[in-house]
N, C-alpha and C positions, 0 to 999 in steps of 0.2 A: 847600396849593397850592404852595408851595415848594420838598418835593421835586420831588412828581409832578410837579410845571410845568418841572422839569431836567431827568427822568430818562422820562416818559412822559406828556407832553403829550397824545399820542393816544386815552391812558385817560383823561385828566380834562375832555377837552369834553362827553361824555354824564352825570358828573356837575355839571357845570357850568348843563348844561342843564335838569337835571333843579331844580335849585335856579331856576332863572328858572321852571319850570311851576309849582314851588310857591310861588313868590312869584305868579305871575299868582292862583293859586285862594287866595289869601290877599284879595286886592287884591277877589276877587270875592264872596267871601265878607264883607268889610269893609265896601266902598263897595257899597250895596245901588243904585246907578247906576251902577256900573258891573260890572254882573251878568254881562255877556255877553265873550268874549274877546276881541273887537275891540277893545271901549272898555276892558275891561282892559288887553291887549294898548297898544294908541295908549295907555294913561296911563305904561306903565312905560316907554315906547321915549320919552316925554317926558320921564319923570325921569332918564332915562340921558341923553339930550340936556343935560339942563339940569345936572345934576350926576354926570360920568361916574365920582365915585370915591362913591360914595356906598356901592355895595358892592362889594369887594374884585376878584369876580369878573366885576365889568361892564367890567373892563381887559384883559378877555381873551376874553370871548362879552357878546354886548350881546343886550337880550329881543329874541327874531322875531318874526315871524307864526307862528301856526299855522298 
């Protein structure tokens, strides 16, 4: 994140974001309540609320909506 985040910013929000889809099918896969992407989706836009450094990359793209 440190180059790229200098030097091409522009290339590293699609991986960025690609890392929030895989933490969403993580989260859905884990919490068998929160199976569906919404309530996965509203749990992760929670824990970024609540704790915005918790992963490196939620200082720079925070989880969407699908």
């Amino acid at each position: 994140m440190g180059y790229y985040g200098a030097f091409y910013i522009s290339e590293l929000y699609p991986v960025l974001r690609r890392i929030n889809t895989y933490l969403l099918r993580w989260v859905m896969n884990k919490y068998r309540n929160r199976s569906t992407w919404k309530k996965a989706t509203r749990m992760l836009t929670e824990a970024a609320d609540r704790r915005p450094r918790f992963f490196a990359h939620w200082a720079w793209v925070k989880p969407a909506a699908r």
